[in-house]
C-alpha positions in Angstrom: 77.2 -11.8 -133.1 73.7 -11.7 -133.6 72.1 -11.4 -137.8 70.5 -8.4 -136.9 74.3 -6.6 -136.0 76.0 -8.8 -139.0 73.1 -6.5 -141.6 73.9 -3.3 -139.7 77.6 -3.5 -139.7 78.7 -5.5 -143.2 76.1 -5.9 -145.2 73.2 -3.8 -147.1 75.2 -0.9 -147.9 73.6 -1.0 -151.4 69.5 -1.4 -151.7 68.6 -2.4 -155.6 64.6 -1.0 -155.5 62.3 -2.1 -158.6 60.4 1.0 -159.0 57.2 -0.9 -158.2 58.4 -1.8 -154.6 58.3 1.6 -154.0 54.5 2.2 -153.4 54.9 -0.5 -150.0 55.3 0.2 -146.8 57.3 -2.4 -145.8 60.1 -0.6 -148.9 59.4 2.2 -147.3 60.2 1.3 -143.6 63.6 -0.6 -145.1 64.6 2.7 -146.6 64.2 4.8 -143.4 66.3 2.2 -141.6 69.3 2.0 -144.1 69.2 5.8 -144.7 73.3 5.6 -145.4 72.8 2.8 -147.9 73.5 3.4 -151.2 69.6 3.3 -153.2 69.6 2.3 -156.9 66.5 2.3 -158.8 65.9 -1.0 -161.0 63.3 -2.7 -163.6 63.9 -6.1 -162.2 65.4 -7.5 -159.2 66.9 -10.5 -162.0 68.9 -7.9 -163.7 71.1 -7.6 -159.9 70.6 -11.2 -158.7 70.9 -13.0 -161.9 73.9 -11.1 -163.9 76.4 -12.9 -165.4 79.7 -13.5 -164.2 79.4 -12.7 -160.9 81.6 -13.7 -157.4 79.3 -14.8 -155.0 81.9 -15.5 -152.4 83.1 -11.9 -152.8 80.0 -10.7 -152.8 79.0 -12.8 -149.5 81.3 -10.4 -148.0 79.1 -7.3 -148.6 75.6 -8.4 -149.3 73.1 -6.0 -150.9 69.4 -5.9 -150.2 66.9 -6.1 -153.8 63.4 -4.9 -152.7 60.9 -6.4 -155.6 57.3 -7.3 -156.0 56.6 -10.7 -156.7 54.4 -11.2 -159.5 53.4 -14.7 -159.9 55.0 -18.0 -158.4 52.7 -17.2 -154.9 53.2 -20.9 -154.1 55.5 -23.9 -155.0 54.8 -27.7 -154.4 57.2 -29.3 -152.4 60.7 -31.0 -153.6 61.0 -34.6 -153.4 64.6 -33.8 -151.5 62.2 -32.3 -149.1 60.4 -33.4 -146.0 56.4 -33.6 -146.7 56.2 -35.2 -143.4 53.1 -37.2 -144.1 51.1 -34.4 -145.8 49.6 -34.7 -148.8 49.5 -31.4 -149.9 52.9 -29.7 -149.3 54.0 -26.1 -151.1 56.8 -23.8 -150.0 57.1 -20.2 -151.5 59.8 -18.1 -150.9 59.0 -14.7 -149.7 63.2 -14.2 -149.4 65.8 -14.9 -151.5 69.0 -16.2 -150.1 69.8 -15.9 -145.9 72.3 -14.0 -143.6 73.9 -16.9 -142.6 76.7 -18.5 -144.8 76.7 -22.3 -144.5 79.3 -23.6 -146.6 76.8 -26.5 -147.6 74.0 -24.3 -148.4 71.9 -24.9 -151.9 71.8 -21.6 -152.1 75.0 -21.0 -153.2 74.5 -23.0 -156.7 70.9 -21.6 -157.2 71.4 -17.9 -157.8 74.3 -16.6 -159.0 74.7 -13.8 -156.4 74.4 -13.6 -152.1 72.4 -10.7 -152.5 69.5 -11.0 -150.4 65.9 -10.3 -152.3 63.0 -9.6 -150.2 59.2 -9.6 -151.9 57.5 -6.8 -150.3 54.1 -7.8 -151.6 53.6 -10.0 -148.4 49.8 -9.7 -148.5 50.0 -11.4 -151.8 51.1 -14.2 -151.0 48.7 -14.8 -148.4 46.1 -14.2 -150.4 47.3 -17.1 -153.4 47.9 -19.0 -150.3 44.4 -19.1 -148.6 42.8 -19.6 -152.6 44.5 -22.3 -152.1 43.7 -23.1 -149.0 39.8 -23.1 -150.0 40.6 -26.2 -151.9 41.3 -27.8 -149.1 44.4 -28.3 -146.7 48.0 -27.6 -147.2 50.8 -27.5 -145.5 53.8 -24.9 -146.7 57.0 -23.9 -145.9 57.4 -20.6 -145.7 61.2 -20.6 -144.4 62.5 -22.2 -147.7 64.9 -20.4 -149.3 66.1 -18.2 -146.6 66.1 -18.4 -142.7 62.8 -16.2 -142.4 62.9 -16.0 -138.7 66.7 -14.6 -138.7 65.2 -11.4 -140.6 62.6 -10.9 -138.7 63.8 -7.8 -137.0 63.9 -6.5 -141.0 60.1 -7.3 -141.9 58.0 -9.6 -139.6 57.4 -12.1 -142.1 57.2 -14.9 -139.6 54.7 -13.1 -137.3 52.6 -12.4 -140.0 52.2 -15.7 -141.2 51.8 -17.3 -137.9 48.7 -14.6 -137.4 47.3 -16.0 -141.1 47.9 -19.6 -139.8 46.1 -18.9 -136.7 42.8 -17.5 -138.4 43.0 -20.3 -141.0 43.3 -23.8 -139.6 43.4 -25.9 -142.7 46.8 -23.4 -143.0 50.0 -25.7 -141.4 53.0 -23.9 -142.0 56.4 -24.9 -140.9 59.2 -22.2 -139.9 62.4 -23.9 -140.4 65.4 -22.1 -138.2 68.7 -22.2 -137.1 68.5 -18.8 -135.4 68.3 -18.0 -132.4 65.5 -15.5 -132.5 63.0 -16.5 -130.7 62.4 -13.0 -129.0 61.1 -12.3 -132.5 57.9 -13.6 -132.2 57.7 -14.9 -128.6 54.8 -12.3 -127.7 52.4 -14.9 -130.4 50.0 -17.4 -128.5 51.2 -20.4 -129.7 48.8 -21.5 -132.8 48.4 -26.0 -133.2 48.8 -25.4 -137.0 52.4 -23.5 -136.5 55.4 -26.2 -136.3 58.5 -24.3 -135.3 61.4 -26.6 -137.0 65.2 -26.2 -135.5 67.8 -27.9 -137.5 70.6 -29.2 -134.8 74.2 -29.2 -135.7 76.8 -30.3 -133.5 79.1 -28.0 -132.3 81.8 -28.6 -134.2 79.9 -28.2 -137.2 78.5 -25.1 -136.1 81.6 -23.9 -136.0 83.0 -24.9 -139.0 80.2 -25.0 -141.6 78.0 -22.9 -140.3 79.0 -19.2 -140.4 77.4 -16.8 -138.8 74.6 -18.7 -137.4 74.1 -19.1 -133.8 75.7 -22.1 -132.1 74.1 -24.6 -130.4 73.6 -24.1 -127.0 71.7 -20.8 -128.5 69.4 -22.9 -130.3 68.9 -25.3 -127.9 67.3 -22.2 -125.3 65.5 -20.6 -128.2 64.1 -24.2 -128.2 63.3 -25.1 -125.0 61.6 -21.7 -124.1 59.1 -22.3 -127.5 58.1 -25.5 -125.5 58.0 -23.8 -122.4 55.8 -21.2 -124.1 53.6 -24.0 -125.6 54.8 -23.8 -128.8 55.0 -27.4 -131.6 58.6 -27.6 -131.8 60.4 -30.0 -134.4 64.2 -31.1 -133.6 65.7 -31.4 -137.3 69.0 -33.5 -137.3 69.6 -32.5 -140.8 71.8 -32.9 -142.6 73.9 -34.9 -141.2 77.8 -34.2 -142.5 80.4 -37.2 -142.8 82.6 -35.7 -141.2 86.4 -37.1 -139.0 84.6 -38.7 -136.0 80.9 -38.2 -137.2 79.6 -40.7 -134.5 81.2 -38.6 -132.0 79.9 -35.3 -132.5 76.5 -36.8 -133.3 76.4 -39.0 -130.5 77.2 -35.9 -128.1 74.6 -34.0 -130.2 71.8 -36.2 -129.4 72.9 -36.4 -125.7 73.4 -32.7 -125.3 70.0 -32.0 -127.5 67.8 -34.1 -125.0 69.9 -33.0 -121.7 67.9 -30.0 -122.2 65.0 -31.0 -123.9 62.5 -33.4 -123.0 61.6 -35.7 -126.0 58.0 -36.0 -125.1 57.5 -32.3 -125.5 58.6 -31.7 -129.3 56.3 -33.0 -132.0 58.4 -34.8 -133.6 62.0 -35.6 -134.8 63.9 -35.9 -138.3 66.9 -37.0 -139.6 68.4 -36.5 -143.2 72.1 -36.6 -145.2 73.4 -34.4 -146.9 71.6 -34.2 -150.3 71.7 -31.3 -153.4 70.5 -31.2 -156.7 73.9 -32.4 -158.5 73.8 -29.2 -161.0 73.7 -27.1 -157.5 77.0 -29.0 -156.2 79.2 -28.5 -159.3 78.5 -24.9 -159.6 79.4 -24.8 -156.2 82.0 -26.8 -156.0 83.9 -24.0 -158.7 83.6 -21.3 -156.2 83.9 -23.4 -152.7 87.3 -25.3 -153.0 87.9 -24.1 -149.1 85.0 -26.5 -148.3 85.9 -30.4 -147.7 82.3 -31.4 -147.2 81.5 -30.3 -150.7 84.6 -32.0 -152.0 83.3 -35.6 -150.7 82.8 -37.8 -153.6 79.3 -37.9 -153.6 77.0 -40.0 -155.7 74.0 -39.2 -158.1 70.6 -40.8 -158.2 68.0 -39.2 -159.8 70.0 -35.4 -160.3 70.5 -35.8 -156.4 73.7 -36.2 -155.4 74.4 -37.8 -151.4 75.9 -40.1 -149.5 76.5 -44.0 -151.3 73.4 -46.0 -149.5 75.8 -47.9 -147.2 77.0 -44.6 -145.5 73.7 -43.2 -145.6 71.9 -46.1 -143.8 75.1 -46.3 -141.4 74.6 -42.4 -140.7 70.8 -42.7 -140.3 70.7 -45.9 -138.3 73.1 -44.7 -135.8 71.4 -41.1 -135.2 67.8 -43.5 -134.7 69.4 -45.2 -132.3 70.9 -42.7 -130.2 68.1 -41.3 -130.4 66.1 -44.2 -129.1 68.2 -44.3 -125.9 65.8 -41.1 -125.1 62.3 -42.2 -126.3 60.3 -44.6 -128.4 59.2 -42.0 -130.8 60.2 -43.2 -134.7 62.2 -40.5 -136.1 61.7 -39.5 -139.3 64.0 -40.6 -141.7 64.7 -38.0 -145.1 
């Protein structure tokens, strides 16, 4: 089932509006679409997504849209849990709140304390912050942090508009991070060099089991290969990496099934990272997600992180590298 019929059937039945988000058009066009939804007029969109004692797997169930105007915050620098991928400058901002899909491993789930998905409808300030910034000199940012931008693209065309920025500002790299399988979305772009489209790559069993709601992987694999086809920089993200019964298995058939259908000296480049969360993000989490054995793993903490002891880590990461090597002598990079 595709996000697009997941929001029209389940969730958004109640749309939280600050009464400055009004005046957009982009509020206005969400409106129009979810004429049945229930429409409550707030101050804040932190009075909804940050009230206290709240059930976020309930609310999971039933998620409600929060329209708001971001006010400052344009741009973030980049967490050190993160991927900078050799760039100097690295931001990320966060034009949604929380995703569609429900991975059962997701950060997300300890960082707010409700599901309910908030999207800034001041888009054109944020580009504007961003290319200040940009005058200064290079960056490269993130803009599907927080969120899978590209599975809410049929919403508001984030992702299209920020490839069209990128592609009239070259010292703009972004990086459009995805498990969706939404390609279709922004397919009619010429492909800009300063656009990296990033597809993280579970196995199927995963997929299945940890990863709810998202497309599986044969999906992401053809979204994939018709990006390259198209000309598009595509990045194959084999993150994270779960330790789960018969890991080497499922990642070994991963690797072989990834590059059975893609051709290693057409994607930019490759990754590989553990699991890793801020430990404050696992223990809330861990309260509310007892169902979830890959939470439960006893994980240790260096530096507020909490992952993988170094032995299992380096075991994980070596043997990704090299299966990975059996289909090209391009160095992966290692998270």
């Amino acid at each position: 089932m595709s996000s697009e019929k997941n929001s029209q059937k389940g969730n958004f039945s109640r749309i939280y509006i600050e009464e400055d988000a009004y005046a957009y058009p982009d509020t206005q066009k969400l409106l129009d679409r979810f004429r049945k939804a229930d429409h409550i007029t707030v101050d804040n969109y932190k009075q909804v997504l940050n009230r206290n004692n709240q059930n976020w797997r309930l609310q999971k169930k039933n998620q409600a849209l929060i329209l708001a105007v971001r006010r400052d915050n344009f741009l973030y620098e980049g967490s050190d849990i993160a991927p900078d991928f050799g760039h100097q400058a690295f931001y990320y901002n966060t034009l949604v709140l929380n995703c569609l899909y429900d991975c059962s491993y997701c950060y997300l789930q300890g960082m707010y304390p409700s599901p309910h998905t908030v999207m800034f409808v001041n888009n054109e300030d944020f580009i504007s912050h961003t290319l200040d910034r940009v005058r200064r000199g290079p960056i490269y940012l993130c803009i599907s942090y927080d969120t899978d931008l590209l599975g809410f693209e049929h919403l508001i065309p984030y992702s299209n508009r920020w490839i069209e920025t990128s592609r009239a500002n070259p010292d703009l790299t972004i990086e459009l991070r995805t498990k969706s399988a939404n390609y279709r979305a922004i397919r009619h772009q010429q492909p800009a060099d300063n656009v990296i489209l990033a597809w993280t790559l579970s196995p199927e069993v995963v997929a299945e089991k940890y990863e709810a709601k998202t497309p599986g992987l044969k999906r992401r694999l053809e979204a994939m290969k018709q990006a390259i086809s198209d000309g598009w920089k595509v990045r194959l993200c084999f993150d994270p990496l779960l330790h789960i019964p018969d890991w080497k298995e499922h990642y070994s058939h991963l690797v072989k099934q990834t590059f059975s259908e893609i051709s290693p000296d057409q994607v930019a480049d490759i990754s590989i990272g553990v699991f890793r969360m801020s430990k404050q993000y696992l223990r809330r989490i861990r309260k509310q997600r007892q169902d979830s054995d890959v939470l439960m793993y006893p994980y240790e903490i260096h530096d507020g992180v909490a992952s993988y002891p170094d032995d299992v880590k380096s075991e994980m990461t070596q043997f990704v590298a090299e299966q990975i090597a059996d289909h090209t002598t391009e160095e992966p990079v290692i998270i």
